[in-house]
C-alpha positions in Angstrom: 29.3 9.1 18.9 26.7 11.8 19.9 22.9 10.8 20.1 20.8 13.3 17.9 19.0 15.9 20.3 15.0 15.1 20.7 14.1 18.3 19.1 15.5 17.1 16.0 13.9 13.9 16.6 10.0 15.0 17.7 9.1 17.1 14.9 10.5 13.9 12.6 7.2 12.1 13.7 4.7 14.3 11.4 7.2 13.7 9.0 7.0 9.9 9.3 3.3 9.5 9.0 2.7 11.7 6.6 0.8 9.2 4.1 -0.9 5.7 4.6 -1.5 4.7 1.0 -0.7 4.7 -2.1 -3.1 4.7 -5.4 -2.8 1.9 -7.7 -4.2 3.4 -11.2 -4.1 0.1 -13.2 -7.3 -0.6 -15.3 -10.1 -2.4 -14.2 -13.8 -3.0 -14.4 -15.6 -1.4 -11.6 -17.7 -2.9 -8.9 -19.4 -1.3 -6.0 -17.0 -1.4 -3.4 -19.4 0.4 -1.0 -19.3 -0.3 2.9 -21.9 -2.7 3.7 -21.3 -2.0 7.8 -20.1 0.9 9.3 -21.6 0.5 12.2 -18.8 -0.3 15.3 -19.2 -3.9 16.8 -20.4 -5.1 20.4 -17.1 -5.5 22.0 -16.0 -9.4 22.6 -14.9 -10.8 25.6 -11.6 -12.2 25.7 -11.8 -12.1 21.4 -9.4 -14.1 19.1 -6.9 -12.2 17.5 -9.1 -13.0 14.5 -12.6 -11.8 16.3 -10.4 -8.4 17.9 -9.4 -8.0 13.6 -12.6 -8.5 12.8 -13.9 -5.8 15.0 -11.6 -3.2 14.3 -12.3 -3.6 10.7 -16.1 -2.2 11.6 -14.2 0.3 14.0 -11.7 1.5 11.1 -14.8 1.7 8.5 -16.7 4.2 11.2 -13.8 6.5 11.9 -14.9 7.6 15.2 -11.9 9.2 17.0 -13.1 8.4 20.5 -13.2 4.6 20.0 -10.3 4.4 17.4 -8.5 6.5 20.4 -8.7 3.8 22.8 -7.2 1.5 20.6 -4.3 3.0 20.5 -1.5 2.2 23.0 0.6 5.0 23.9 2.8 2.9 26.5 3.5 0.3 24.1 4.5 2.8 21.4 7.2 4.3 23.7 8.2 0.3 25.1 9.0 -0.7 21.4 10.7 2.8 20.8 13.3 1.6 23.6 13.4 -1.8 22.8 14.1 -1.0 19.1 16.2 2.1 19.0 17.6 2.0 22.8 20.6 4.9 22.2 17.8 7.3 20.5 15.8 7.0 23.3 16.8 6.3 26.3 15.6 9.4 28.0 11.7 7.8 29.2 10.4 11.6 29.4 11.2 12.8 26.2 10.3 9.2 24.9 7.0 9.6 26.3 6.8 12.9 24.3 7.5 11.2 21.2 5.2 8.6 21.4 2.5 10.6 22.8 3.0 12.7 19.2 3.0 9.4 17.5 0.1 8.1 18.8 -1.8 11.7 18.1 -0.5 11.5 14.0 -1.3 8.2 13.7 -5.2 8.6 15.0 -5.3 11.5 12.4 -3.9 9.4 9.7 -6.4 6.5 10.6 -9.4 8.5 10.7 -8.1 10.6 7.4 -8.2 7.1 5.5 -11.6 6.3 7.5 -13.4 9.3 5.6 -12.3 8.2 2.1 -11.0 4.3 1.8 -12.5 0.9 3.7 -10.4 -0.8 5.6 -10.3 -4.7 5.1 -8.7 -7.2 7.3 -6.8 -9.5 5.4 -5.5 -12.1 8.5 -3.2 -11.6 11.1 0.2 -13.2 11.8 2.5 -14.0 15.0 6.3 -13.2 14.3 9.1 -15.3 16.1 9.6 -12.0 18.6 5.9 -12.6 19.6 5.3 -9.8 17.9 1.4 -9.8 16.5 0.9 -8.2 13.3 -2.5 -7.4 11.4 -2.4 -7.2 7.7 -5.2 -4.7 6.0 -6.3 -3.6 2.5 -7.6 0.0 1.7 -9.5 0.7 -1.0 -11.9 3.2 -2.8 -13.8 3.0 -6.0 -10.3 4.0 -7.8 -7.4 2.9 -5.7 -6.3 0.9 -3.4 -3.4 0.0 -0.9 -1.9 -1.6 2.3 -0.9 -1.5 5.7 0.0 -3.5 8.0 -0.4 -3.1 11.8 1.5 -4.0 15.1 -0.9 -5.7 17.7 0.5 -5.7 21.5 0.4 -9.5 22.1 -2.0 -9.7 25.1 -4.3 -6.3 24.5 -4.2 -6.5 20.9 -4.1 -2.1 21.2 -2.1 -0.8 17.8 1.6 0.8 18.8 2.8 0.3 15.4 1.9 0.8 11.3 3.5 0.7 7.9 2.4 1.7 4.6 3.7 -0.5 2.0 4.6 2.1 -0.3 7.5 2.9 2.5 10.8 0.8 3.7 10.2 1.2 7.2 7.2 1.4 9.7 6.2 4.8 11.9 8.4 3.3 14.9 11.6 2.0 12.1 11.7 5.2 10.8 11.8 7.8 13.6 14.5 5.6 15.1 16.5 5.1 12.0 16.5 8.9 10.9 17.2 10.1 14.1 20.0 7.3 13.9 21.1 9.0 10.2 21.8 12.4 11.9 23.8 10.7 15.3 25.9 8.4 13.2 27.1 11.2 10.7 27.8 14.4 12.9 29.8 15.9 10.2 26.9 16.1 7.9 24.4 17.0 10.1 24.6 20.8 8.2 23.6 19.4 5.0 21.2 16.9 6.5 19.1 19.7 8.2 19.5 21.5 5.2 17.9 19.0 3.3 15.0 18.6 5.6 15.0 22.4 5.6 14.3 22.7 1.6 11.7 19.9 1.7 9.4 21.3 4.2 10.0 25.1 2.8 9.2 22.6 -0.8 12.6 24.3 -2.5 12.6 20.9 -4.4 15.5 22.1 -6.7 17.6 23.2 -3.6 16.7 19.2 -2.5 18.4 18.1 -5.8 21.4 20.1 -4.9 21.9 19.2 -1.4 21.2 15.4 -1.8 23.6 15.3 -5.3 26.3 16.9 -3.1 26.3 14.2 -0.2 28.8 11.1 -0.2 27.2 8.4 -1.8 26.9 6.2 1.5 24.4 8.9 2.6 22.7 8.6 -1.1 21.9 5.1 -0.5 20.9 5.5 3.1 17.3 3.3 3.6 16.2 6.2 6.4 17.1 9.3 4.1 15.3 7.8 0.9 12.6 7.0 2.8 12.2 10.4 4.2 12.1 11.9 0.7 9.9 9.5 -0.9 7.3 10.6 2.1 7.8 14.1 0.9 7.2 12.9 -2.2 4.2 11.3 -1.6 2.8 14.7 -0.3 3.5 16.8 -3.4 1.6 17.8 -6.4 2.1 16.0 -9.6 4.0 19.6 -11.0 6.1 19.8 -8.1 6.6 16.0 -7.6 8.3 15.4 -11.0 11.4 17.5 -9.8 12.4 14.7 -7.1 11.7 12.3 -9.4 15.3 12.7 -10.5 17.1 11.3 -7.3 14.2 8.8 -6.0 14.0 6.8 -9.2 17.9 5.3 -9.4 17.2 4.2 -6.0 14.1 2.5 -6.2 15.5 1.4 -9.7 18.5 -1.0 -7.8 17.6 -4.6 -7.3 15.6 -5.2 -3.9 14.3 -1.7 -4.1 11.0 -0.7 -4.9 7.8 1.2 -3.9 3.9 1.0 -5.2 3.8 4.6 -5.4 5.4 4.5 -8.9 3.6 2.0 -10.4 1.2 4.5 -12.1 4.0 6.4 -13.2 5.6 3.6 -15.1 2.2 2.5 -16.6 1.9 6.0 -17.9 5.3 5.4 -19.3 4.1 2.2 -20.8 7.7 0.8 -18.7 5.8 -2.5 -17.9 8.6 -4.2 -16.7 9.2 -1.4 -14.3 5.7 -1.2 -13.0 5.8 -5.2 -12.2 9.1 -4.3 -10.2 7.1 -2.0 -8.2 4.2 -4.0 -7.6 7.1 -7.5 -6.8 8.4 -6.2 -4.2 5.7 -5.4 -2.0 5.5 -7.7 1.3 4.1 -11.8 0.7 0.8 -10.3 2.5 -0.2 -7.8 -0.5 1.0 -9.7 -2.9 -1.1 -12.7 -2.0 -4.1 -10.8 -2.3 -6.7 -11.1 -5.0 -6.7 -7.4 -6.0 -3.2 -7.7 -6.6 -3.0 -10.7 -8.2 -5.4 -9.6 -10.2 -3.2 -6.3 -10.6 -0.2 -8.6 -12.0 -2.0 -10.4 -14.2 -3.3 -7.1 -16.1 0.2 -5.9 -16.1 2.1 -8.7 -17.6 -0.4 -8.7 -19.9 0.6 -5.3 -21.1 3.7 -6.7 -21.1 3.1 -9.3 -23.6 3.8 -12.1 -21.2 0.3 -14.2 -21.0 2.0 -17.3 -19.5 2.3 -15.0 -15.9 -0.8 -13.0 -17.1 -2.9 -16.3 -17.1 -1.4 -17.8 -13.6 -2.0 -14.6 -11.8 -5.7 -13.7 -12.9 -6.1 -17.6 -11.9 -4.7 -17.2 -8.5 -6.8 -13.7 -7.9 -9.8 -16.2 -8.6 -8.4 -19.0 -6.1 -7.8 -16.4 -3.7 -11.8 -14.9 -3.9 -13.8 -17.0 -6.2 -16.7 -15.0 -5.3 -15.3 -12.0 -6.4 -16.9 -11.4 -10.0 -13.8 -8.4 -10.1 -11.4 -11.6 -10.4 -12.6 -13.0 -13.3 -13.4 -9.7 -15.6 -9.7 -9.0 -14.8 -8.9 -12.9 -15.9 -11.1 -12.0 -18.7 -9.4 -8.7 -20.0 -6.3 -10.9 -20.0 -8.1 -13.6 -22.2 -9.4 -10.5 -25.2 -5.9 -9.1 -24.7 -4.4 -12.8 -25.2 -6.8 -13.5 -27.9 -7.7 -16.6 -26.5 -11.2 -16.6 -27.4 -12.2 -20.2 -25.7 -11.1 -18.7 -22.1 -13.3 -16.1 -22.7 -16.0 -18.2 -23.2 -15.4 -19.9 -20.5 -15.3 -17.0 -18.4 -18.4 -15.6 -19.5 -20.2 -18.7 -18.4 -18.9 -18.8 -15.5 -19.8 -14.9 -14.7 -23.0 -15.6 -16.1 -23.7 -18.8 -14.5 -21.9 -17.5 -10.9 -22.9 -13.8 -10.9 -26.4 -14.0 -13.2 -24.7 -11.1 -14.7 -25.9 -10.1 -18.3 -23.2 -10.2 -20.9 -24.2 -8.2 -23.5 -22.2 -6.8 -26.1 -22.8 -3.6 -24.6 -20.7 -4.8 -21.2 -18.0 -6.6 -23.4 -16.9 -3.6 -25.4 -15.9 -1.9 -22.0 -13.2 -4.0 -22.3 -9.6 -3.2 -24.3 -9.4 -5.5 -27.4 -12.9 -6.3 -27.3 -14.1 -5.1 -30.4 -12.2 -8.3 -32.2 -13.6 -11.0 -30.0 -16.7 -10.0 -31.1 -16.2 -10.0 -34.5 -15.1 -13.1 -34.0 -16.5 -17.0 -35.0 -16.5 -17.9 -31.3 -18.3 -15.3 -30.4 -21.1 -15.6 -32.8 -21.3 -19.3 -32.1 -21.5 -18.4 -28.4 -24.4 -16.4 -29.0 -26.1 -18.9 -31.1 -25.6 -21.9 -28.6 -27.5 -18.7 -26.0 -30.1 -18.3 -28.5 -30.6 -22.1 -28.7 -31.2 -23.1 -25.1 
């Protein structure tokens, strides 16, 4: 077995950290998500891994390179590089090299999401390797994602990210696709060819090349993941072409990835979309933004039952999040359950002192019925009254 050369390997890291996030496009109510603090916090002695989290979330939010820099741990990147790929890179110079590049792209990526998207830390979590791992939502006025970061267990310094829209993390992935080419020499022609296109953006000669390889290499996690970053970088004309060989994977059971979630929403494939969202990690899924997500899209779907117990949950999860319950209560108009929606309404009003006007309620999809309706008008009445 040959090991792949390290200039195959080094330019693979731009490749790997090519996108952070993915846009969820699902329809919402807005709320001013604006950063209350971007100013970078005192540094703690001896923090808790919550305090250090807490912390960096002000750090993230200010994207400034110097301090985000120094958090950064270029030994630990290439430690775990050996640890979890030791035949790829078992030369410590060239390792060094590598993670030195990995450490520069994923600065650049941080601060990139810095200047548009806030960072929030969700909690943190402590593997059964030791391993420390920070969980974060990203989010703008109109889409939001996750990532998840890998904490060194005494420094708490970042050596390792992953995107949820991708299989593997920055470290996973340079060793497994450097793994792809050393454990199938014989294709190495078409595999650099295929690279090749993609970067030269000859998405039809992609097609070709990737239709042509033996279907073990078709359903290889490390080559799929490759293209789907490519994929992520395109425009929406180019990015249909790839569309063709990326969609039959993440269509298999246990497959999945939140950048297609919009796509199959646009399809009205509701089924589909709920795949894409399912299969993100227990972290995202917990959240309340995403909860909140599911509950909208099973409603589309017709299914109120999961609708219902998912727009609950997003208000378990952040009951002072009035986002929560206008989601729970653009499942209730779509539902037609007119006495949740009453009940929600008091409870935004009563919560959130926000004004309920018929003006704010017909901003909502199927509203136009509910306040046509007997409910309503008693609802007003009872207002009127007190």
């Amino acid at each position: 077995m040959s090991v792949v050369k390290f200039s195959l390997v080094k330019p693979l890291v731009a490749l790997c950290l090519c996108t952070l996030w993915a846009c969820s496009s699902t329809p919402v109510v807005q709320v001013d998500n604006s950063k209350s603090n971007q100013s970078v916090a005192v540094a703690l002695a001896n923090p808790s891994l919550m305090q250090y989290n807490q912390q960096l979330e002000q750090e993230l939010n200010a994207g400034d390179a110097a301090t985000l820099q120094n958090k950064i741990d270029v030994l630990s990147i290439a430690k775990n590089l050996r640890l979890k790929h030791p035949t790829q890179f078992s030369n410590l110079l060239n390792t060094a090299k590598v993670a030195a590049d990995i450490k520069q792209q994923l600065l650049a990526g941080i601060i990139d999401i810095s200047q548009s998207f806030n960072w929030h830390y969700l909690h943190s979590e402590i593997l059964q390797d030791q391993s420390v791992v920070a969980y974060y939502r990203i989010d703008s006025d109109a889409s939001y994602s996750y990532v998840s970061l890998w904490l060194e267990p005494q420094s708490y310094k970042i050596y390792d990210f992953r995107s949820v829209s991708f299989a593997y993390s920055a470290l996973d992935f340079v060793g497994k696709f450097s793994q792809l080419f050393s454990h199938n020499v014989e294709a190495q022609p078409q595999l650099n060819a295929l690279v090749k296109s993609l970067q030269a953006n000859d998405l039809t000669e992609t097609v070709k090349i990737y239709q042509s390889l033996a279907p073990a290499l078709q359903n290889d996690g490390a080559l799929n993941d490759f293209i789907l970053r490519q994929y992520s970088q395109l425009s929406a004309n180019n990015a249909h072409v790839l569309q063709q060989i990326i969609l039959p994977v993440l269509e298999q059971p246990g497959h999945s990835s939140l950048l297609f979630e919009a796509h199959y929403i646009q399809l009205d494939n509701f089924s589909a979309a709920i795949k894409m969202v399912e299969g993100l990690p227990l972290f995202a899924l917990q959240d309340s933004k995403m909860q909140s997500e599911l509950a909208i899209l099973y409603a589309y779907h017709n299914d109120f039952v999961s609708a219902m117990k998912h727009g609950r949950q997003a208000i378990l999860v952040e009951p002072n999040q009035v986002e929560a319950y206008f989601v729970m209560l653009q499942v209730s108009f779509l539902a037609k359950d007119y006495a949740l929606s009453l009940d929600l309404m008091n409870a935004v009003v009563a919560k959130f002192d926000y004004k309920m006007g018929p003006d704010v309620i017909a901003e909502f999809e199927e509203s136009y019925s509910f306040l046509a309706s007997a409910e309503y008008k008693s609802w007003l009445k009872q207002r009127s009254n007190s």
